[in-house]
Kinemage of the C-alpha trace (Angstrom):
@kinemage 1
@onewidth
@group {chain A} dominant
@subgroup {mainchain}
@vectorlist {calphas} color= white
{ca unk a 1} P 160.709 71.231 67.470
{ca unk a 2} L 160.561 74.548 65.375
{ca unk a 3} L 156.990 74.079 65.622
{ca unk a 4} L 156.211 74.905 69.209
{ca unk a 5} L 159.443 78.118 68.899
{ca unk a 6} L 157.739 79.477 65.836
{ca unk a 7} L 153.947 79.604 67.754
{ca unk a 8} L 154.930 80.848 70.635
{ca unk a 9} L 156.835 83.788 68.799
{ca unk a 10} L 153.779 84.386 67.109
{ca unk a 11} L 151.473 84.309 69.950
{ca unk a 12} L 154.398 86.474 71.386
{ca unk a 13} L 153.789 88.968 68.683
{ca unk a 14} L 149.965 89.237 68.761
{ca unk a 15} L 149.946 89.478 72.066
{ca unk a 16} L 152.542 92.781 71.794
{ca unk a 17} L 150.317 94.155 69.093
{ca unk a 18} L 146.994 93.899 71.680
{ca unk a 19} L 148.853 95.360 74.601
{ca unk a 20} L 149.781 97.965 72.293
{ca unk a 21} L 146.389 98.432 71.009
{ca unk a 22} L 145.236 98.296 74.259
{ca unk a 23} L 147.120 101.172 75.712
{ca unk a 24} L 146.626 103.441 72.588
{ca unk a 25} L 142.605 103.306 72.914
{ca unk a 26} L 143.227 104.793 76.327
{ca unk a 27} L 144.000 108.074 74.941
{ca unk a 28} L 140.700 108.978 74.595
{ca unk a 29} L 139.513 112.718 74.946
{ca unk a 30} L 138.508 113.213 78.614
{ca unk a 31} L 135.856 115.676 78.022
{ca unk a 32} L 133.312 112.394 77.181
{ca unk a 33} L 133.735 110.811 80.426
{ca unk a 34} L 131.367 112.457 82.228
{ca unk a 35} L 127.990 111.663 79.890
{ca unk a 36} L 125.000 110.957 81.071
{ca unk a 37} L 123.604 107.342 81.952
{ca unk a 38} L 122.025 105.507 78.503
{ca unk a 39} L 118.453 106.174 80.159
{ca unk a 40} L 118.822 109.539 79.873
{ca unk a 41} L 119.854 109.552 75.796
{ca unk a 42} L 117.909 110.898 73.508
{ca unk a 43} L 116.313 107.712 71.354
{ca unk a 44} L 117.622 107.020 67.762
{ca unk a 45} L 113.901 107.480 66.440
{ca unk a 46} L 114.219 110.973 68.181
{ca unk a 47} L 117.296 111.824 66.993
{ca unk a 48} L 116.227 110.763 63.381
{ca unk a 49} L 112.987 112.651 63.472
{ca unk a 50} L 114.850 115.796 64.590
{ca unk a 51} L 117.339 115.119 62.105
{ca unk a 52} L 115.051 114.803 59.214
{ca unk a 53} L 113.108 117.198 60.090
{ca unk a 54} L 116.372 119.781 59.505
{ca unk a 55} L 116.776 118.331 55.810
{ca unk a 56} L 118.929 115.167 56.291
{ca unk a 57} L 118.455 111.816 55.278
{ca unk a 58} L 119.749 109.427 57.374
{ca unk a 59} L 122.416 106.551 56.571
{ca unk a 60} L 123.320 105.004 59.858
{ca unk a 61} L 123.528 106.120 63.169
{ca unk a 62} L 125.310 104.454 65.830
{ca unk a 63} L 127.486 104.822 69.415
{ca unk a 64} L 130.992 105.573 69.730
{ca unk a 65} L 132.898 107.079 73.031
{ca unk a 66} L 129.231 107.714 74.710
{ca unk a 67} L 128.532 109.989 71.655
{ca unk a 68} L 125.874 109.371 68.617
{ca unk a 69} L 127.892 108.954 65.536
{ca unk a 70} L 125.799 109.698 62.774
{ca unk a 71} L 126.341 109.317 58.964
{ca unk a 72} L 123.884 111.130 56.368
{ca unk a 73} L 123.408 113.279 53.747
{ca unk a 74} L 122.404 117.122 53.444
{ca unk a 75} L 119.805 118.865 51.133
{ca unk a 76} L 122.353 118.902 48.457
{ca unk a 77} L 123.088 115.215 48.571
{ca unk a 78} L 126.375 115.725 50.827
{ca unk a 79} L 127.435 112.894 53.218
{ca unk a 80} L 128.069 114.160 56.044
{ca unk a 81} L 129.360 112.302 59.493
{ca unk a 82} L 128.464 114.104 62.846
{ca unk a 83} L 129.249 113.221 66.626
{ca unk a 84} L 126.053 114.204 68.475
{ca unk a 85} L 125.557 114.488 71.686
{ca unk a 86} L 123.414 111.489 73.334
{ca unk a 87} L 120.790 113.878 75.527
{ca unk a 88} L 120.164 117.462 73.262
{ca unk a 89} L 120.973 115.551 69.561
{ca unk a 90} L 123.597 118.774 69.551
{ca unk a 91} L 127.025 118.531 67.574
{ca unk a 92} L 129.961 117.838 69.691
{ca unk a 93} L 133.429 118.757 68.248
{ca unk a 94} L 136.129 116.449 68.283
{ca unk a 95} L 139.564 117.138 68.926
{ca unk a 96} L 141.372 115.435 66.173
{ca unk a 97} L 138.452 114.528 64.338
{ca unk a 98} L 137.474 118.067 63.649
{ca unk a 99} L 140.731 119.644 63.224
């Protein structure tokens, strides 16, 4: 009998924690709504090249809220982590992030 109580507390519980995941992911900052469709992006061999080509060596790069999140190092051997934009390969600032 405790059995069937003590799941569906728990399922109770994960189920809070999602819905409360849920709703905190959807305070997002509004300004990267608007980006442009994936055919339009700049591709990750571009971006690298261009990258490169400025002195970094590249670690990973990858997507996050329609941005390219990119993790390298600089001439001196600092990592650094930058949110570029997907079309111009430019640095976008991130409130939060940034700050």
């Amino acid at each position: 009998m405790k059995a069937p109580i003590l799941f569906a507390a728990a399922l109770a519980t994960a189920a809070g924690l999602f819905v409360g995941g849920a709703q905190a992911s959807d305070d997002h900052d509004k300004r990267f709504e608007n980006m442009p469709p994936r055919a339009e992006w700049m591709s990750i061999s571009a971006l690298s090249q261009k990258l490169e080509a400025q002195g970094y060596t590249i670690r990973e790069i990858d997507t996050e809220y329609g941005l390219y999140e990119v993790e390298m190092f600089d001439a001196n051997g600092m990592r650094v982590e930058a949110y570029l934009h997907p079309v111009t390969g430019e640095p976008v600032r991130r409130r939060g992030y940034d700050d």
